[in-house]
Steps between C-alpha positions, in 0.01 A plus 500: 500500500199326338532502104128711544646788766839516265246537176264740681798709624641601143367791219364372166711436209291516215267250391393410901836361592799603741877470456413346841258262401732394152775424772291329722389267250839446389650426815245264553526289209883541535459327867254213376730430240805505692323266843553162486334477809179291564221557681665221734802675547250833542361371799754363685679862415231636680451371772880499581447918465246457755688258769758757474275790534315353772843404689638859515209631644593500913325463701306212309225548363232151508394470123279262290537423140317722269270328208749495177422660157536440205482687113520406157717745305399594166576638230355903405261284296408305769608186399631254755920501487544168640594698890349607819572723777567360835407683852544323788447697865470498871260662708598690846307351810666722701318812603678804365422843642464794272774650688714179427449497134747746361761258708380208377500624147841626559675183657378315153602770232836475673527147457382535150733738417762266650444233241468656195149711496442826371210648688259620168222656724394594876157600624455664885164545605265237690563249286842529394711275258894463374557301162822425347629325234869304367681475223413105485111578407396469914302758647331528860302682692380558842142705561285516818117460386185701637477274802849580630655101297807486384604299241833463330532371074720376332450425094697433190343629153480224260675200545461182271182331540572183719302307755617610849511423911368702752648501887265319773257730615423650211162617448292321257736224429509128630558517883477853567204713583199578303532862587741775544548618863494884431393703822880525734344374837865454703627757694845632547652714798675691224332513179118519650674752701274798463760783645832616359 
């Protein structure tokens, strides 16, 4: 759950706060207190969520790296705190039918549950999403976008400021594309499958 739904979710508590959003807040301090981890370390976290991810979906599923992200954290003044958040992600070039998703979606919350997630929100619909999160400050999520993509993140909320690597063919960095490549183009006897 995004700090923003869990705030948005809770009553008042006087003076424009939740017992939610106090917790929140302390929890998040708490973990950028307690990580040691650096934005190094974030990424390579990541994207071993990701191989894994992308290895337990069968059949395979052809993928390209996503662009990565990143955010300064900061304090509730706004002042820089020295840390970022690191996303890294892959985007599905398979073709996934709407009547493939909710298998898809459920192949990867079981493998997140497997090591260590809690799922912390699902949405159905025609663009559906899963997002989970660990006790080690990684979360992830999978959504399908308005054009039927699928893309799969993987972040850690902020690590130690650090300079950092990025795998080849990564979008906007030295030997990778300039671009993202978005729009799933591959099909797939069973997940373009458009019948049970």
């Amino acid at each position: 759950m995004t700090v923003l739904a869990a705030l948005t979710a809770c009553e008042p508590d006087g003076a424009g706060q939740t017992k939610s959003d106090q917790s929140v807040r302390q929890s998040v301090r708490q973990t950028q207190k307690a990580s040691k981890m650096n934005m190094q370390q974030a990424g390579e976290g990541s994207e071993t969520i990701l191989d894994g991810t992308l290895a337990a979906i069968r059949p395979p599923v052809k993928w390209a790296y996503g662009a990565p992200m990143r955010q300064a954290c900061t304090t509730d003044l706004n002042e820089p705190t020295g840390r970022t958040t690191v996303t890294r992600s892959r985007n599905i070039l398979t073709i996934v039918s709407p009547q493939r998703r909710g298998s898809l979606l459920g192949v990867v919350q079981r493998h997140w549950e497997r090591e260590g997630f809690k799922v912390t929100s699902v949405r159905d619909g025609s663009m559906p999403w899963v997002r989970a999160s660990r006790p080690d400050g990684f979360s992830v999520s999978l959504q399908v976008g308005s054009v039927g993509n699928v893309f799969i993140s993987a972040s850690f909320g902020c690590a130690e400021d650090a300079p950092m690597t990025y795998p080849k063919g990564t979008p906007g960095q030295p030997g990778g594309p300039r671009g993202e490549e978005l729009r799933p183009s591959e099909r797939s006897e069973f997940w373009s499958a458009t019948e049970g």
